[in-house]
C-alpha positions in Angstrom: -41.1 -16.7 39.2 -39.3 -15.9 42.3 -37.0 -19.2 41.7 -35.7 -17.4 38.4 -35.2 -14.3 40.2 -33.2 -15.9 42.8 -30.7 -17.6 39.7 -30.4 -14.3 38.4 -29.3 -12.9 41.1 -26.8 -15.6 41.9 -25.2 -14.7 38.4 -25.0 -10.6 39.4 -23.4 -11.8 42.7 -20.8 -13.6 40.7 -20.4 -11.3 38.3 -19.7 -8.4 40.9 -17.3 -10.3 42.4 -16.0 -11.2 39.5 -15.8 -7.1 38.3 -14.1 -6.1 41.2 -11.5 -8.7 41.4 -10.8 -7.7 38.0 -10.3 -3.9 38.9 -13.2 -3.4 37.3 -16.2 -0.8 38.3 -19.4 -3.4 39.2 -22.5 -1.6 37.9 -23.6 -0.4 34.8 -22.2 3.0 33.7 -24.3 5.6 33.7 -24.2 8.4 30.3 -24.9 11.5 32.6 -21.6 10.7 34.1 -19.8 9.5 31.4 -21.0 12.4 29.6 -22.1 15.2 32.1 -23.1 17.9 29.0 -25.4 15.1 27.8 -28.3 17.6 27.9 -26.9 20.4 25.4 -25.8 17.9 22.5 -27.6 17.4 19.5 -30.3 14.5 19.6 -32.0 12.6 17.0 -35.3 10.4 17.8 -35.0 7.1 15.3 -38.3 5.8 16.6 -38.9 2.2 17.8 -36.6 -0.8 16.7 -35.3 -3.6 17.4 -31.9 -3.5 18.9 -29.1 -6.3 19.7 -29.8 -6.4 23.5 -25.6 -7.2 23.7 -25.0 -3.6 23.1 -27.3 -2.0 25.9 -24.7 -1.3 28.1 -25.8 1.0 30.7 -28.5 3.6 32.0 -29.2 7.5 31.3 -29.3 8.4 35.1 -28.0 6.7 38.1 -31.3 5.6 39.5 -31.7 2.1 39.8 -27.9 1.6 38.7 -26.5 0.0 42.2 -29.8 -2.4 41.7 -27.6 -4.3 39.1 -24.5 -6.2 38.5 -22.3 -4.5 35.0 -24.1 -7.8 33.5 -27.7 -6.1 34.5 -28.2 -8.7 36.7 -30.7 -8.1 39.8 -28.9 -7.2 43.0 -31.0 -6.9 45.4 -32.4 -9.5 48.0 -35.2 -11.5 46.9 -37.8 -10.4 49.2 -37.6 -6.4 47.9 -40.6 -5.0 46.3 -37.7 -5.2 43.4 -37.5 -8.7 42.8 -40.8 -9.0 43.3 -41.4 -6.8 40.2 -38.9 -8.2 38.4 -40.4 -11.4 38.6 -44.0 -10.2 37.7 -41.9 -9.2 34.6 -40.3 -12.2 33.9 -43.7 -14.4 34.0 -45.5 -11.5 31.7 -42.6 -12.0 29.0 -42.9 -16.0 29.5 -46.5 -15.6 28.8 -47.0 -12.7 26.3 -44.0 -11.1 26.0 -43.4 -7.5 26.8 -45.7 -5.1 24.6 -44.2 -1.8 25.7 -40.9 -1.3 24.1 -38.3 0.4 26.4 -36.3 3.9 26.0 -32.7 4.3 25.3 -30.1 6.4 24.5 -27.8 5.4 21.9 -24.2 6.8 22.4 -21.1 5.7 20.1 -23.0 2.3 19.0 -24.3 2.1 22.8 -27.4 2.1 24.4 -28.4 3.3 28.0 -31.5 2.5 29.7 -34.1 5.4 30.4 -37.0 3.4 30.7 -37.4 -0.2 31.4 -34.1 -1.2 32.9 -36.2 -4.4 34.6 -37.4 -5.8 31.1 -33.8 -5.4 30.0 -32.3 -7.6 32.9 -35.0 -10.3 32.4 -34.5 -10.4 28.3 -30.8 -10.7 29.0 -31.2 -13.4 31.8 -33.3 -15.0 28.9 -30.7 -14.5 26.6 -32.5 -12.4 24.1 -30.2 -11.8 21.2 -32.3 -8.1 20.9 -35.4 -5.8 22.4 -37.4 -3.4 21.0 -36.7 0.1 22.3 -38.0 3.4 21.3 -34.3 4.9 20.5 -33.1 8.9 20.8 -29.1 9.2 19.1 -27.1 11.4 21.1 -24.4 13.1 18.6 -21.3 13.3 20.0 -18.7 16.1 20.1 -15.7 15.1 18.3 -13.0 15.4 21.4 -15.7 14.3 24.3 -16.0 11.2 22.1 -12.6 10.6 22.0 -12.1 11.1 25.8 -15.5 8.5 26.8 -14.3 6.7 23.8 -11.0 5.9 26.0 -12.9 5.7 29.5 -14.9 3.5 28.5 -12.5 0.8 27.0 -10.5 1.0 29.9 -13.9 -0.4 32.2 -13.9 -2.9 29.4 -17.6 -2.1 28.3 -17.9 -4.8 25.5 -21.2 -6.4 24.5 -21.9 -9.9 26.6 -20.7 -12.5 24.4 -19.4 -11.3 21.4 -15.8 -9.7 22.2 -16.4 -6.3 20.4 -12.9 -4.9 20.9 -12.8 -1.1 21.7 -16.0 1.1 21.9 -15.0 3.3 18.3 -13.8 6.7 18.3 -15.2 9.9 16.0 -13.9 8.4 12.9 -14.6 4.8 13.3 -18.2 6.1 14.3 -18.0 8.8 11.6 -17.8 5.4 9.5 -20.9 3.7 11.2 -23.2 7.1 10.7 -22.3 6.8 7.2 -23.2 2.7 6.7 -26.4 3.8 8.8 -27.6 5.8 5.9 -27.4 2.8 3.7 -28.6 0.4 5.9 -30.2 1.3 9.2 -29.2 -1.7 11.4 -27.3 -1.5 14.8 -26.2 -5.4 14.7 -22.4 -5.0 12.6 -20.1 -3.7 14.2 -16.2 -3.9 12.7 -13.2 -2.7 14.8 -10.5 -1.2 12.2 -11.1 1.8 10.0 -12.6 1.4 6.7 -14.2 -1.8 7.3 -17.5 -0.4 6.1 -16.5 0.2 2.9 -15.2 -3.0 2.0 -18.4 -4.5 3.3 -20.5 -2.1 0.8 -17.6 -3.1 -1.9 -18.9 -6.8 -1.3 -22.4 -6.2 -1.8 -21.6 -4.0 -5.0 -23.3 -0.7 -3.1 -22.2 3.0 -2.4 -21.5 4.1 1.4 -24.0 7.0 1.9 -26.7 6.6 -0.5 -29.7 4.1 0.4 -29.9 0.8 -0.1 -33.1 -1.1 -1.4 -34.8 -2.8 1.4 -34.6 -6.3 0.3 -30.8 -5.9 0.5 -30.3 -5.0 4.0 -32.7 -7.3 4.9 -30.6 -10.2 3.6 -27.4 -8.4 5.2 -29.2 -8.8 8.6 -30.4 -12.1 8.2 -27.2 -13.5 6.5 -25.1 -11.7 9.1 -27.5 -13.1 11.9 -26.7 -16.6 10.4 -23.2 -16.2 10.5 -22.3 -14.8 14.0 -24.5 -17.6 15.3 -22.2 -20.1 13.6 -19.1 -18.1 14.1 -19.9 -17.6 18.3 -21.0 -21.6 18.3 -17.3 -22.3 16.3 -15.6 -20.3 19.4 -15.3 -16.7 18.2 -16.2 -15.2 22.0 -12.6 -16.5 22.4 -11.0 -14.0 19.8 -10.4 -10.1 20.7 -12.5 -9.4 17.1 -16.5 -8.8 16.9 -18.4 -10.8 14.6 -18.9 -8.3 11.7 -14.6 -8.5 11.5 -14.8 -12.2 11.2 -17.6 -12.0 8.7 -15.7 -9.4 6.8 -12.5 -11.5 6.9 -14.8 -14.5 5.5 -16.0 -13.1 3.0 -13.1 -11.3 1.2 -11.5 -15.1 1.5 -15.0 -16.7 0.6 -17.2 -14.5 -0.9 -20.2 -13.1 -0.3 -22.4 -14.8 -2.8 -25.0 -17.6 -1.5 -23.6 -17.3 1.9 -26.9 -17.4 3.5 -27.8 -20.6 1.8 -24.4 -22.3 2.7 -24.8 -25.0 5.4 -24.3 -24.2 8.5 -21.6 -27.1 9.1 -19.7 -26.1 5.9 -19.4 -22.4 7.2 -17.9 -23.6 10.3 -15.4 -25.9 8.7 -14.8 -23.1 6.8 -14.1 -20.8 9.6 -11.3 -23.6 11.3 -9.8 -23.6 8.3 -9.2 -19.5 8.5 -9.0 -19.4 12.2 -5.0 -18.1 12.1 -6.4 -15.6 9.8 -8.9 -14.3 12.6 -7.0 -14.8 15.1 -3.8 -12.5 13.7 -6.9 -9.7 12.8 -7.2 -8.6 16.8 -6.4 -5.3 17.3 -4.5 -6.5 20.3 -2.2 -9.0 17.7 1.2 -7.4 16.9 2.6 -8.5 13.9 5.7 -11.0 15.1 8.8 -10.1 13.0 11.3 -12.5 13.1 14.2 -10.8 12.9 17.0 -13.7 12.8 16.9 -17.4 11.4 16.7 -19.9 13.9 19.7 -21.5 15.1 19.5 -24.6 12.7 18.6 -23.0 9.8 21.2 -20.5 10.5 25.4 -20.3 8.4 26.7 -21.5 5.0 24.9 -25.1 5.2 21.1 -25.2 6.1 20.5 -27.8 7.8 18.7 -30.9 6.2 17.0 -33.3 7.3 17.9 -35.9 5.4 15.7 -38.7 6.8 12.5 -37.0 5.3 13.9 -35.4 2.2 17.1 -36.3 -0.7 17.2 -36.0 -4.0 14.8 -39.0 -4.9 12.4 -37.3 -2.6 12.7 -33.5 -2.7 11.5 -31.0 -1.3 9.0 -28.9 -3.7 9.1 -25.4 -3.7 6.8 -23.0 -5.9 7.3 -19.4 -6.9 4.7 -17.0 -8.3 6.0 -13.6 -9.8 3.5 -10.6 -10.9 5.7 -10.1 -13.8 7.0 -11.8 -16.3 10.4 -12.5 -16.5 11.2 -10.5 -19.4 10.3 -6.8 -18.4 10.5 -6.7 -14.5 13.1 -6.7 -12.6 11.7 -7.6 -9.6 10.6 -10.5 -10.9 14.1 -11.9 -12.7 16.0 -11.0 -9.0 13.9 -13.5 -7.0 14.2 -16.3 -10.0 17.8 -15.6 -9.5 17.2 -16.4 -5.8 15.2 -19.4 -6.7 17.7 -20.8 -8.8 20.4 -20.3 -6.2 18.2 -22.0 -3.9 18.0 -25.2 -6.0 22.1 -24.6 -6.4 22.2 -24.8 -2.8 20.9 -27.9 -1.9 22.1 -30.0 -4.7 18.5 -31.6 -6.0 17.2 -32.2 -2.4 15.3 -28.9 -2.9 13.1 -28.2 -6.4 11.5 -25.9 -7.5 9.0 -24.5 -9.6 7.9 -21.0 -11.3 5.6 -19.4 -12.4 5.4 -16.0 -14.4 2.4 -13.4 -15.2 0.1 -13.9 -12.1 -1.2 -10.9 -11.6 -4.5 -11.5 -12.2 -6.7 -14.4 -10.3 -6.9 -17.1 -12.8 -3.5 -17.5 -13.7 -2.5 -17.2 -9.8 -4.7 -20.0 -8.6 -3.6 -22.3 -11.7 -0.1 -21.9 -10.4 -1.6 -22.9 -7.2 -3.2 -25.8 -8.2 -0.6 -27.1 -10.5 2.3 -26.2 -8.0 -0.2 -28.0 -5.5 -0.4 -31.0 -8.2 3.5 -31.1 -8.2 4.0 -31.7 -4.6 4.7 -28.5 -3.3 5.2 -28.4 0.4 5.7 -23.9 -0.1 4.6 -21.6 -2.1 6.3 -18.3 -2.3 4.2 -15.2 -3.9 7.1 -12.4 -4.7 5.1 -9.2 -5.1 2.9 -8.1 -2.0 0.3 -7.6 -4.9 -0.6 -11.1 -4.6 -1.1 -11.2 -1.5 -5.0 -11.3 -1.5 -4.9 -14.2 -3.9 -2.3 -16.0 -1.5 -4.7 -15.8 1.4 -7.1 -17.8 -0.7 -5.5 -19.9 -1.6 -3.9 -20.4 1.7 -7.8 -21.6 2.7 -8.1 -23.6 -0.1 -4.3 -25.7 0.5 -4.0 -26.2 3.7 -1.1 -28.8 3.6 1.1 -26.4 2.2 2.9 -23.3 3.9 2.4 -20.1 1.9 4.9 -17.1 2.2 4.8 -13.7 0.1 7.1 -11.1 0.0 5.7 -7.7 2.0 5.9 -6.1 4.7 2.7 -4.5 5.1 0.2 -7.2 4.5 -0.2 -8.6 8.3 -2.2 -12.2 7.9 -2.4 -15.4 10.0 -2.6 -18.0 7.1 0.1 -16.2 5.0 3.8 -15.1 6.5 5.4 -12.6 4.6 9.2 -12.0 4.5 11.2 -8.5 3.6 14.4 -7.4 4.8 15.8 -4.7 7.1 16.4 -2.2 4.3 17.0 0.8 6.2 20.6 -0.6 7.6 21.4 -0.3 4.1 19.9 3.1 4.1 21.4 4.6 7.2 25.3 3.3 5.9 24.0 5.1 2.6 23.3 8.6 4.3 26.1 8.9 6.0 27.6 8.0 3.2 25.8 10.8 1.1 26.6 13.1 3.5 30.4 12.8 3.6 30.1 13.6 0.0 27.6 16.2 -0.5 27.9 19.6 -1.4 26.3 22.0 0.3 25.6 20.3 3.0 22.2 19.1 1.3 21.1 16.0 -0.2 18.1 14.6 -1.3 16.1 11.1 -0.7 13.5 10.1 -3.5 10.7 7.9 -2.2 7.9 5.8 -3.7 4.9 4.6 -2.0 5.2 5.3 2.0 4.3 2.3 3.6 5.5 0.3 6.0 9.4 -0.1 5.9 9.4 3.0 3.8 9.3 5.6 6.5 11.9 3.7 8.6 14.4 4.2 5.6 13.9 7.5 5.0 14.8 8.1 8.7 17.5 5.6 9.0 19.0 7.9 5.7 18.6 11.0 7.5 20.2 9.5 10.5 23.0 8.4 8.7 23.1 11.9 6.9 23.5 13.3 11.1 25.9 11.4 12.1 28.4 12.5 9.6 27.1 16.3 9.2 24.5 17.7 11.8 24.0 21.0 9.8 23.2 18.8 6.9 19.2 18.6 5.9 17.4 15.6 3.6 14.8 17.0 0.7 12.4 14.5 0.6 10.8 14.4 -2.8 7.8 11.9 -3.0 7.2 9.9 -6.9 4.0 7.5 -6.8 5.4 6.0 -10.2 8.6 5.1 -11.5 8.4 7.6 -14.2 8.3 10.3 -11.9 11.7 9.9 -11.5 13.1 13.1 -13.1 15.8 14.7 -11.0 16.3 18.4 -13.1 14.0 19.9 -10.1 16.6 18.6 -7.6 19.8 19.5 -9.5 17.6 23.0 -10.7 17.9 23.7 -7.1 21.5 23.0 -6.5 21.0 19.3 -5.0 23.7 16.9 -6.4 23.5 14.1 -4.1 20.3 12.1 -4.4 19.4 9.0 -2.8 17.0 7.2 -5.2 15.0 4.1 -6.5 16.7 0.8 -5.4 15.5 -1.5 -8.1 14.9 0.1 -10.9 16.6 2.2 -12.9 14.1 5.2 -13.8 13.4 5.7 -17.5 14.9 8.8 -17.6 18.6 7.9 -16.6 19.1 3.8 -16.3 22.3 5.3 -13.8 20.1 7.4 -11.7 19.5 4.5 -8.8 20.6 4.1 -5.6 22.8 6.5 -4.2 24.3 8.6 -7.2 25.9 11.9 -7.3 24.9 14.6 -10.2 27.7 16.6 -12.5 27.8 18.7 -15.4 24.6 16.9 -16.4 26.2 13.5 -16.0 25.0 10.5 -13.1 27.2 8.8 -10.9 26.7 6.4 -9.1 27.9 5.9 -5.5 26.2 2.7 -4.0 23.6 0.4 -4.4 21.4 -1.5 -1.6 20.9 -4.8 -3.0 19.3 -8.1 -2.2 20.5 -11.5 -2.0 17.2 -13.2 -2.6 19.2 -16.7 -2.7 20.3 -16.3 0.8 17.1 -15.5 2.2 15.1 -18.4 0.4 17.8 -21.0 1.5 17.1 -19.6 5.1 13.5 -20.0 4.7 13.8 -23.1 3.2 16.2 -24.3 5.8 14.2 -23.2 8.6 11.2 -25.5 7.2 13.6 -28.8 6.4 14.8 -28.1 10.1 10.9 -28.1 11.2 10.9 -24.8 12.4 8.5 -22.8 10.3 6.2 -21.6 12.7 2.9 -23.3 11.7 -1.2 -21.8 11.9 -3.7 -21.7 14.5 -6.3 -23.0 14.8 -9.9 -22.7 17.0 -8.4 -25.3 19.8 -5.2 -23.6 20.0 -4.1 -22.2 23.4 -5.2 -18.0 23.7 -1.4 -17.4 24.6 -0.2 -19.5 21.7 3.0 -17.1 19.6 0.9 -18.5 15.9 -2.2 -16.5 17.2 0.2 -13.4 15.8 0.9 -12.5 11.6 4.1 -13.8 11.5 6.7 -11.5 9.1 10.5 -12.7 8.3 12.9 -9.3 8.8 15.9 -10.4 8.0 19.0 -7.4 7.6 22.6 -7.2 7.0 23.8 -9.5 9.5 22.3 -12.7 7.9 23.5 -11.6 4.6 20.6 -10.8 2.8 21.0 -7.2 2.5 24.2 -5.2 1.8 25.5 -2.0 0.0 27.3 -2.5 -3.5 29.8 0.4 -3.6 31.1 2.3 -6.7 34.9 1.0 -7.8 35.8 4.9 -7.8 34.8 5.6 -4.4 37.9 7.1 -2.5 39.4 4.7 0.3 38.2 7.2 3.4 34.7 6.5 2.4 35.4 2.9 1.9 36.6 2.8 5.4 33.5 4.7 6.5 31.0 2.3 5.3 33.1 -1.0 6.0 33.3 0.9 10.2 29.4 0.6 10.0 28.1 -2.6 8.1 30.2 -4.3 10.9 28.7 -2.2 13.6 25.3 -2.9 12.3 26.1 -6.7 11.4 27.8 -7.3 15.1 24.4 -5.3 16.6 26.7 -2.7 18.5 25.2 -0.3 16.0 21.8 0.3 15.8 20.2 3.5 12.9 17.5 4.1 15.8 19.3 3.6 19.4 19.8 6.8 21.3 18.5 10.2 21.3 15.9 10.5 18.3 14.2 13.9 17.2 11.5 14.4 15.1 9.9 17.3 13.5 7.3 17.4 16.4 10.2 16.8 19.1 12.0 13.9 21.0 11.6 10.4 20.2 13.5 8.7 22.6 16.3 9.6 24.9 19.7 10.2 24.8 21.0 6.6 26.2 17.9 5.0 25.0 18.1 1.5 23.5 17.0 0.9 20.3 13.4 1.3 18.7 11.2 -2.3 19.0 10.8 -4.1 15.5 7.5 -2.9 15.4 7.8 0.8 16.7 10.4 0.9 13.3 7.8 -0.6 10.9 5.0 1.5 11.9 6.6 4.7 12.2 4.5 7.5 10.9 6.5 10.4 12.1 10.3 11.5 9.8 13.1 13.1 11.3 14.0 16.7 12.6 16.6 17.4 9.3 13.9 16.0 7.2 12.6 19.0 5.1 9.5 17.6 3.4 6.2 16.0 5.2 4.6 12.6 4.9 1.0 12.7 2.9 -1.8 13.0 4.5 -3.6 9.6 3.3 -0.2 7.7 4.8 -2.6 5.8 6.5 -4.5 4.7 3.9 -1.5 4.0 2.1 -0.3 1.0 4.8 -3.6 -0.3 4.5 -4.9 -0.5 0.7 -1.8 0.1 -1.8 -0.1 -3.3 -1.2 3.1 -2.2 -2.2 6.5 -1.7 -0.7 9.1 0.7 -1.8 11.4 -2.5 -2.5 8.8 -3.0 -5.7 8.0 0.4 -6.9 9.9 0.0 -10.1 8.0 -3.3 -11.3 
């Protein structure tokens, strides 16, 4: 019908307009041009399938391109021999549907018309969630498909209605070639690296090797069933695709019986969660707070009294991996929690809990802690951080907190401390002392935080000798602690674990200098776990714990970001314990820079900064951002020794911090 034509072409108009205001190019791209040696890559034919009509993007040649909006609206007046096709195509699909199915080019999870760009503009003015299309794969080069990769998220190219986030690179494609061998379906798409996996990890397969047919027919009809609750709950609104949100549902969730889960119970399920989808966007940075709020801030807390005393406390609940007998870890933040109670004189209690490490004990400290009145929960090891996500869903009238750094979530804040002051006081330190002019830093896991204080140490080690170089020596376990490598090759002056001792000398920690055989020790960073929780705690009497999301909340709202408590030396949480025989000189030196750093006129990463693959920043440059210091994946020019190569990996999966290696 010529009326429906008409309508169509009303919505190209506007969405041309709409393009260009935007900066945007107004027609469909075009894979010749986006990839002009098109014609000498490999190509595999799949045959004819159904595909998600969102993700046909664009057309093979330029043809009939100008003849539609970016949308593939019509363009074109409505008494051209085009609309009058188009409309003898629109009435054959209302009567009998097309039988022909059309020809695409799949590129990088996106299709481009060959043949039948007209039935794909009526099926999308329809709103067909798919067509059938007789699909070719065009196997990209691994640097072209990097550089259309980043073309083609700059025009914003993202499937109509389902905010897919950015078209994937080689690897993240690498990932989808590989899930396509399992299960040959175009409709999941997931936005961060190894998402795949932890889908096939769900569903109890193997990436690679395929799957039985009734299985990824119940992944497409169960994922179907999702996204259309997900998309009818508001999730065009988030910067995430579908598949992330189902992936984030179901390690929170489940997998099992989602399909027959009602509808109205999956979206209640999805508001509860929403912070937790909404901090997943690959556009979210992490917000580190990296000072207490005003109120919550000095000696006394404030309290508000009105709401809380000592006949109606507030309840707060801690959950350790450990038990408190044989971790450390564990025994520091009960001391915290019992300085906490100390602190507030009964108008705070508390509650712990011991030996959760595994699922059942964790959520029956939940529930009883829950039972008891508890208005936050604190989860001390970043181990538990999976469980305290869960049970974040599960409690939603009480604030959860655990202790990481590398564990970004929207239902869950997380709280460390600024470690690496300690560390950059501790290599200049190390250097003034050193023999040599070499000294060594030990490291556990690299994750986030961890990379920061090895450079904040070698920055330290600079400023007090610039001819002096840093061995790093990597140990994924406490008991590779042994130092006879180090001192075997001359290296006295070893920076080492921070909370543990190591089995094989309970002196060699910290910052210890080796002789005749014998460890000692020079300074320890420590934490005051006491302070921090009465800051926390004070922030939340005082009402200013930032709270959750949720679907109705405003797109520019600060608790659409993970929100992580940073807190360093200057709130007191963090300091460097020195040795009674350290000589006065080197007192002096490290008293000159705790108050440089405390004061903020002292920064480890201000200024010029070089790294083994060359400048940093400038000479005169202010300091690194929060976040440029937690993600740093590169280590400092007088750093001999290389990060490994699954670093990445390591941020993502591990879910420890090098403040916990020794538990």
């Amino acid at each position: 019908m010529i009326e429906d034509y008409k309508k169509a072409l009303k919505l190209g108009v506007r969405d041309g307009k709409l393009d260009v205001s935007a900066g945007r190019y107004p027609h469909p791209p075009v894979l010749e041009e986006l990839v002009p040696n098109v014609q000498t890559l490999s190509q595999v034919h799949l045959g004819v399938m159904q595909i998600p009509l969102e993700m046909v993007i664009g057309t093979r040649t330029t043809g009939r391109q100008d003849a539609f909006s970016r949308s593939f609206m019509p363009l074109l007046g409505p008494k051209t021999e085009f609309a009058t096709k188009w409309s003898h195509l629109y009435d054959a699909q209302m009567e009998e549907g097309f039988r022909d199915p059309i020809k695409v080019y799949e590129y990088l999870h996106r299709f481009y018309v060959e043949e039948g760009n007209k039935r794909t503009s009526v099926l999308k003015y329809l709103g067909s969630p798919s067509i059938e299309a007789d699909v070719t794969r065009v196997m990209p080069a691994a640097d072209q498909a990097r550089q259309d990769s980043t073309a083609r998220q700059g025009g914003d190219d993202r499937p109509d209605g389902d905010n897919a986030g950015q078209i994937p690179d080689m690897d993240q494609y690498g990932e989808f070639l590989q899930f396509w061998r399992s299960a040959p379906t175009y409709e999941i798409e997931f936005s961060h690296p190894g998402s795949y996996e932890r889908l096939a990890h769900h569903l109890g397969r193997h990436l690679g090797e395929p799957w039985p047919d009734d299985v990824v027919r119940n992944l497409q009809s169960t994922y179907l069933f999702f996204k259309s609750v997900y998309m009818k709950a508001g999730g065009s609104h988030l910067d995430i695709t579908a598949g992330d949100a189902f992936l984030i549902y179901m390690d929170i969730f489940g997998s099992s019986n989602l399909r027959d889960t009602p509808a109205a119970v999956v979206r209640e399920r999805l508001l509860k969660v929403w912070a937790e989808l909404a901090a997943s966007s690959s556009g979210s940075e992490t917000l580190l707070v990296s000072e207490p709020s005003g109120s919550s801030f000095g000696s006394s807390p404030f309290v508000n009294r009105q709401q809380y005393s000592t006949q109606h406390p507030l309840v707060a609940a801690f959950a350790y991996r450990g038990s408190l007998s044989d971790s450390f870890w564990s025994r520091a933040h009960d001391e915290g929690r019992r300085a906490l109670e100390d602190c507030y004189g009964g108008v705070v209690r508390t509650l712990a809990y011991e030996g959760c490490a595994d699922e059942e004990t964790f959520a029956s400290a939940v529930a009883d802690a829950v039972s008891k009145g508890a208005e936050v929960f604190f989860s001390c090891s970043p181990e538990l951080m999976d469980m305290t996500v869960r049970a974040a869903a599960e409690f939603t009238g009480t604030h959860f907190l655990n202790c990481s750094m590398n564990l970004p979530h929207g239902l869950v804040r997380s709280y460390y401390g600024r470690m690496y002051e300690a560390k950059f006081i501790a290599g200049a330190l190390a250097a003034s002392l050193a023999d040599d002019h070499v000294v060594a830093y030990r490291a556990h896991l690299p994750l986030y935080g961890s990379v920061a204080e090895i450079n904040a140490f070698a920055e330290g080690v600079a400023i007090c000798d610039p001819r002096a170089r840093v061995v790093l020596d990597w140990a994924r376990r406490r008991e590779d602690s042994d130092m006879e490598d180090l001192v075997g090759k001359g290296i006295t002056t070893i920076c080492g674990s921070d909370v543990t001792p190591p089995f094989d000398d309970p002196l060699a920690y910290g910052l210890y200098k080796v002789r005749d055989g014998r460890v000692r020790n020079i300074a320890v960073p420590t934490w005051n776990w006491g302070r921090y929780y009465q800051l926390i705690v004070g922030s939340l009497l005082a009402g200013n714990l930032p709270g959750v999301s949720s679907a109705e909340s405003s797109e520019q709202s600060p608790d659409s970001h993970a929100v992580t408590y940073w807190y360093g030396m200057s709130t007191g949480v963090i300091d460097l314990r020195l040795s009674k025989d350290l000589p006065h000189g080197s007192r002096k030196l490290v008293e000159l820079l705790r108050r440089g750093i405390t004061s903020g006129s002292i920064s480890p990463f201000m200024g010029e900064l070089v790294s083994k693959d060359g400048i940093v920043s400038d000479e005169g440059s202010t300091s690194l951002t929060s976040n440029q210091i937690v993600s740093m994946d590169w280590l400092a020019d007088n750093v001999d020794g290389e990060l490994p190569d699954d670093l990445e990996k390591l941020y993502d999966v591990s879910g420890k911090t090098s403040g916990e290696a020794g538990e």
